[in-house]
Phi, psi and omega in degrees: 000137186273137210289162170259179161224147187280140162267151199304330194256012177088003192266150164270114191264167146307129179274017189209138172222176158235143188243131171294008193266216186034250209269347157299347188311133156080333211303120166251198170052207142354301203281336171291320186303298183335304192291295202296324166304300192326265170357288179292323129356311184261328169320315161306322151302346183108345191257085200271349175256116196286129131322059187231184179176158222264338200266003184250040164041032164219036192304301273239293194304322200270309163343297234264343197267310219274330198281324175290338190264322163344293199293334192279001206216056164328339177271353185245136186267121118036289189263007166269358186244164181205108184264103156241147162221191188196145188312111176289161184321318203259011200231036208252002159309133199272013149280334168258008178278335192265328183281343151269005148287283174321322167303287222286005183264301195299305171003267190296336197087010189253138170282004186197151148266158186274319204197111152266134224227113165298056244301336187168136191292358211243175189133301219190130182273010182308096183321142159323317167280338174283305157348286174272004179305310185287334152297312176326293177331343193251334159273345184267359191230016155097348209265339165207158191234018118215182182219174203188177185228168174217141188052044165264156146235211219270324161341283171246020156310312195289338171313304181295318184283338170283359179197033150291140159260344144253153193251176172313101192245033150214146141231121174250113175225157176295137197185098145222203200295320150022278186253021177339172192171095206231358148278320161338300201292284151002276196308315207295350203271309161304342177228013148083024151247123191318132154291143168225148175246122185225159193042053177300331212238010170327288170333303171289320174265325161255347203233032203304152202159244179300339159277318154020252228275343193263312140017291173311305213272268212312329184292333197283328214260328196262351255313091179205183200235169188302308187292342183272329197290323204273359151297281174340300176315325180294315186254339143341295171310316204068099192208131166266141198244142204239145187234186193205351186322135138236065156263128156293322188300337167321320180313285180329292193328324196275011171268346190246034189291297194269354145320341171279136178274004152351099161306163184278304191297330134324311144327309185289318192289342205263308189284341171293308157301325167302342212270314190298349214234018192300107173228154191223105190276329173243169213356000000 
């Protein structure tokens, strides 16, 4: 079973989700089919907690796949999942954060999000506060049962946080050794709001290089392979993580994550190079 974490608003999240976005974007067609196998895949795999957002144009679809892996799994509810999604950028006027919920519920096929997500600060002159006032709104009317921001920093983490009344208990930002960042986390660990990490494995895949070698010398020292170190490096920080993988072995990895015995001082040699190295692949 994949472990949770209790969140600021009392819920319990999966602390590992799979996310429709990056190469899941758009998907129609062929490509829709794919995403929708993906989806029941990882459902099967244990990865009860979903990943979506209204900007990755493919809600409609990731409904029809989780309704469908339901009607195939009869022992399973609803209430066995934890459905997040997140506010597109044009949708951030507080009349359209509830009529782009509400789509995004006929969507998904659902009466509730477990954890709705501001997708991003950037964008839009809508004040920051007006926004979540109206997010605040969609939990007090039963429609998400927390809400939470995503690619915020601290800047307007604090906006929110001087006249919220719920307050955020997740930010999912891109974040691996790359974009180290050891105050974001700091603050965000202090004010009780969860990290979640999307392009965690950024390093191996987009930005191969600069870890290269010291990677190697750890898979050999650890006998594990480059994506667990840099997941571990993930769970050290204490940060959760959203994959997009359709491997199963990939899947698989995230039950022995914590099992690589990855030292605190190794942790370190990673965040130091990374530090020397800032590359970002998204916003």
């Amino acid at each position: 079973v994949m472990e949770a974490v209790t969140l600021s608003s009392g819920f319990k999240m999966p602390r590992h989700s799979w996310g429709m976005g990056t190469e899941w974007y758009g998907a129609t067609g062929e490509h829709a089919v794919q995403m929708k196998q993906s989806i029941k895949l990882a459902l099967d795999n244990g990865f009860f907690h979903l990943d979506s957002a209204q900007m990755y144009k493919n809600e409609a679809s990731s409904g029809e796949a989780i309704k469908e892996w339901l009607e195939a799994n009869p022992d399973k509810s609803r209430a066995d999942l934890f459905i997040t999604s997140k506010l597109g950028n044009t949708n951030k006027e507080p009349k359209k954060v509830r009529s782009s919920a509400e789509q995004t519920l006929r969507d998904l096929q659902t009466d509730y999000l477990d954890l709705f997500l501001i997708h991003s600060p950037f964008s839009s002159d809508i004040p920051i506060k007006e926004t979540w006032k109206a997010m605040e709104e969609l939990v007090n009317d039963g429609l998400v049962k927390s809400i939470g921001v995503s690619n915020f920093r601290e800047k307007e983490l604090n906006e929110i946080l001087s006249e919220c009344k719920i307050r955020p208990c997740v930010n999912q930002i891109e974040y691996h050794p790359f974009v180290y960042n050891p105050s974001l986390v700091e603050f965000c660990r202090e004010q009780k709001i969860f990290l979640m990490a999307y392009s965690g494995l950024a390093p191996i895949i987009h930005f191969k290089g600069p870890l290269d070698d010291l990677l190697s010398q750890l898979c050999e020292k650890y006998s594990t392979v480059p994506s667990k170190i840099l997941q571990k490096w993930l769970l050290i920080q204490d940060i959760g993580i959203v994959t997009t993988t359709s491997k199963k072995h990939r899947m698989d990895e995230f039950y022995t994550v914590v099992d690589v015995a990855l030292s605190e001082e190794d942790a370190a040699l990673i965040s130091g190079i990374g530090a020397n190295f800032p590359h970002r692949k998204y916003w």
